[in-house]
N, CA and C of each residue as an Amber inpcrd file, in Angstrom:
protein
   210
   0.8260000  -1.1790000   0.0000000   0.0000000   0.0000000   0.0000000
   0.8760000   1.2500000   0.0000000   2.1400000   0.7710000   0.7320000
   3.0010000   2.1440000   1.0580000   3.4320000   2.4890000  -0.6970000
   3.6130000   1.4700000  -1.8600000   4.4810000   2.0340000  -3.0000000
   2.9310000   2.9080000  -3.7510000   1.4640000   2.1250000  -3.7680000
   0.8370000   2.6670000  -3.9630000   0.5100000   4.2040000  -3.9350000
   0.4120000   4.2530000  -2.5730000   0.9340000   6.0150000  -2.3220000
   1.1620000   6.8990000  -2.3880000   2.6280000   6.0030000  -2.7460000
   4.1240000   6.8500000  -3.4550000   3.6410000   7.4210000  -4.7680000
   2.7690000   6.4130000  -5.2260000   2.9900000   6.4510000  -6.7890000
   1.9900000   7.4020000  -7.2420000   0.6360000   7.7340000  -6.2450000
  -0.4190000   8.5380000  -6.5530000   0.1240000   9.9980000  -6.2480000
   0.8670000   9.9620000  -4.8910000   1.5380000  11.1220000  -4.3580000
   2.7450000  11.6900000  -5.7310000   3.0210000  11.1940000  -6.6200000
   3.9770000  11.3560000  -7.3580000   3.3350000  11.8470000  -8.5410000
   2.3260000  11.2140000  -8.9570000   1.7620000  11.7700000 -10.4760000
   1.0360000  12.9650000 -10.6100000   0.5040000  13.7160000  -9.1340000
   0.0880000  14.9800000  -9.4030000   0.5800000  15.5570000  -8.1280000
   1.7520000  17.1960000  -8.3420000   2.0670000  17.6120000  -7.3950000
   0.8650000  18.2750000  -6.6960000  -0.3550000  18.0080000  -6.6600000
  -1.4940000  18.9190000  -5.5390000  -1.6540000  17.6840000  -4.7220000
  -1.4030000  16.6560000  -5.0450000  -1.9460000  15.1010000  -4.0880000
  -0.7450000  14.8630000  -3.0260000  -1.3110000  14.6540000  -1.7920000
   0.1310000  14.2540000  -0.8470000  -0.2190000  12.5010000  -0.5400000
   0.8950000  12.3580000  -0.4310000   1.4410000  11.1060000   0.0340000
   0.5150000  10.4890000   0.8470000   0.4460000  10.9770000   1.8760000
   0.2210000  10.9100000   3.3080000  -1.0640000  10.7170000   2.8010000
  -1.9330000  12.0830000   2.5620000  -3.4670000  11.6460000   2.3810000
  -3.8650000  10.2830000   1.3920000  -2.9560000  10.0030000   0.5170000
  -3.1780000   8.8570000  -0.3290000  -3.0910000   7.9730000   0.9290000
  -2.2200000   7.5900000   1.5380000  -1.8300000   6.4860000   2.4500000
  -3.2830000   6.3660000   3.3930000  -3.3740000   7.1580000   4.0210000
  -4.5540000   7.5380000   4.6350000  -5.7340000   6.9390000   4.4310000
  -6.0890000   7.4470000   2.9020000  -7.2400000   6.7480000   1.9110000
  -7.4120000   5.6850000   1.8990000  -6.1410000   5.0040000   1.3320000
  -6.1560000   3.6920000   1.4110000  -6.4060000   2.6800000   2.2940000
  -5.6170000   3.0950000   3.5470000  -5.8790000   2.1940000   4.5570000
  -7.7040000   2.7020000   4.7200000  -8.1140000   3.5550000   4.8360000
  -9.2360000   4.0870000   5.2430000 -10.3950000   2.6470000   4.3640000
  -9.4820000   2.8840000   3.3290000 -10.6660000   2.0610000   1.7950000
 -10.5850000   0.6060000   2.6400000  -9.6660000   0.1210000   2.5610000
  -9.2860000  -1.2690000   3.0360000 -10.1240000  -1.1840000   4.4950000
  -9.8800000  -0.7460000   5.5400000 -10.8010000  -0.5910000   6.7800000
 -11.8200000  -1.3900000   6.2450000 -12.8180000  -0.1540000   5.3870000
 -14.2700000  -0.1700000   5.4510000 -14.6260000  -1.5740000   4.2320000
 -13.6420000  -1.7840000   3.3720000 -13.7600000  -2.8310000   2.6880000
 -13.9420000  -4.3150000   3.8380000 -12.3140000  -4.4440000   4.6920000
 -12.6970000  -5.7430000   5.4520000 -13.4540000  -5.6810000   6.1450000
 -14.2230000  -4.4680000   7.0200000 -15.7160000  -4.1200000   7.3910000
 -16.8960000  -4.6840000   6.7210000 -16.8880000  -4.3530000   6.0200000
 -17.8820000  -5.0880000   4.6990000 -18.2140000  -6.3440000   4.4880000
 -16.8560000  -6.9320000   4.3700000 -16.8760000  -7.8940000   4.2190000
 -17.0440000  -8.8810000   5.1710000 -16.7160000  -8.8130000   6.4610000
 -16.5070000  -9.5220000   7.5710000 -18.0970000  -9.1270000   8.0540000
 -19.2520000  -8.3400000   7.7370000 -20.3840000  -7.9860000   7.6490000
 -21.0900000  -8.8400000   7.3270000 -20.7710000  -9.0260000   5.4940000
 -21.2380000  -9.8770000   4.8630000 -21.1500000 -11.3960000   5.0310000
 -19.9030000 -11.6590000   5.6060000 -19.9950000 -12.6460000   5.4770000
 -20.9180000 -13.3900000   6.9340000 -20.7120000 -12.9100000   7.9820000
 -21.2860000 -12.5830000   9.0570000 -23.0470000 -13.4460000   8.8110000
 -23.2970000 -12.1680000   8.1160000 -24.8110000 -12.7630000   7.9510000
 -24.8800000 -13.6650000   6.9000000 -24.2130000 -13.9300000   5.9540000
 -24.4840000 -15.8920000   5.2570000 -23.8870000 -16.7770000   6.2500000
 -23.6480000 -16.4320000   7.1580000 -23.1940000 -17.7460000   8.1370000
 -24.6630000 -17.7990000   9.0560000 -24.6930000 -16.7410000   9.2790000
 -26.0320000 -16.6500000  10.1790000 -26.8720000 -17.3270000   9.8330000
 -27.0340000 -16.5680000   8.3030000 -28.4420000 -17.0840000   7.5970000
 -28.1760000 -19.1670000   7.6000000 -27.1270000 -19.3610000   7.0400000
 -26.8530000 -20.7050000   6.6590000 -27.3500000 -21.6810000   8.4540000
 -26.5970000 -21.1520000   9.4090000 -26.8590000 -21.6650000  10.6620000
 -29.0480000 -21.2820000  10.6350000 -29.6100000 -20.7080000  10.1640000
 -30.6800000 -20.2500000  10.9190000 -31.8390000 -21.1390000  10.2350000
 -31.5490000 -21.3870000   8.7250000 -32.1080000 -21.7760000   7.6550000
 -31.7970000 -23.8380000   7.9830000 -30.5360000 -24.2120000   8.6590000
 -30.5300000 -25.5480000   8.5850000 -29.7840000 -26.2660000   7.8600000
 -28.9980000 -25.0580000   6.7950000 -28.7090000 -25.4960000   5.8040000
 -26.9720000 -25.4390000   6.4550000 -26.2450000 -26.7860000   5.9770000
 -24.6790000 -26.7430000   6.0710000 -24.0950000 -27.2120000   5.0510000
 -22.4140000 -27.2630000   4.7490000 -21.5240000 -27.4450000   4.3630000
 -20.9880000 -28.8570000   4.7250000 -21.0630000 -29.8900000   4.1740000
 -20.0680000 -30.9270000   4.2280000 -18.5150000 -30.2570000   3.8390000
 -17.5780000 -30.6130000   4.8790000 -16.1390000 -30.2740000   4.6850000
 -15.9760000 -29.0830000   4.3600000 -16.5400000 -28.1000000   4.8450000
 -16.5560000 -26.5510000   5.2460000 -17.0780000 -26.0360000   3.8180000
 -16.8360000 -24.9220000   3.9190000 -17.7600000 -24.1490000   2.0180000
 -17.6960000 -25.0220000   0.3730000 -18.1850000 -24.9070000   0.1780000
 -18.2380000 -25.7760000  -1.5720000 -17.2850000 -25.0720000  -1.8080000
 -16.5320000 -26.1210000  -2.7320000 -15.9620000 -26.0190000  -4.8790000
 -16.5970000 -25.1970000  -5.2510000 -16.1240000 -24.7150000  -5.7510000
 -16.5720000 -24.4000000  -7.5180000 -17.2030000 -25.5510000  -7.8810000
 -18.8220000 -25.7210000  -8.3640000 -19.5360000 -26.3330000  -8.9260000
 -20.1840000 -27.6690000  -8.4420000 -19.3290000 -27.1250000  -7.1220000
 -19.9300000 -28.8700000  -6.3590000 -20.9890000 -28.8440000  -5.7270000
 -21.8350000 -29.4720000  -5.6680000 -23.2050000 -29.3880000  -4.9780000
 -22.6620000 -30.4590000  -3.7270000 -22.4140000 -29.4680000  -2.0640000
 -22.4070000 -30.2990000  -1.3510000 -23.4560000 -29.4810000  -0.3380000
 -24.5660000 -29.8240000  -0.1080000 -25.3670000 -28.7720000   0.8220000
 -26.1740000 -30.2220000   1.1270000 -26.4020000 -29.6410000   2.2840000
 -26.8030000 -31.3080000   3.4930000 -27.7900000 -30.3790000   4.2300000
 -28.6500000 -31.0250000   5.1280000 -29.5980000 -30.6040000   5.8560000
 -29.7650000 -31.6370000   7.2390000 -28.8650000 -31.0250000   7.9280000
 -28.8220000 -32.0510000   8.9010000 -30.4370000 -32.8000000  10.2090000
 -31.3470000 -31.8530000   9.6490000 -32.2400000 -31.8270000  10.3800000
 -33.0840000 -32.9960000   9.7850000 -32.7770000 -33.4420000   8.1200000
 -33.9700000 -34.0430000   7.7290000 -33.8710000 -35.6220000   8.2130000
């Protein structure tokens, strides 16, 4: 993130460094926020609904979804 920065802080002298750096981490924050959000509630939902994972999350294309209740 730090060369990132550098490199925005470099291509226009009105942009500083620092505030790029800033940004970024700021972006990333609210991104793994987001995400750790999101993912949050499909676990929820998956626990609430009944529905699980044989051998933790699917493949690509694999149908492994079990219903342990039935």
């Amino acid at each position: 993130m730090q060369m990132i920065s550098e490199f925005f802080g470099t291509i226009n002298p009105y942009w500083s460094r620092e505030e790029w750096r800033k940004m970024l981490y700021k972006h990333f924050d609210l991104l793994s926020s987001e995400v750790s959000t999101q993912l949050a509630g499909y676990l929820n939902h998956q626990l609430c609904t009944g529905i699980h994972f044989k051998n933790g999350l699917p493949k690509k294309g694999a149908s492994q979804l079990t219903n342990p209740y039935k």
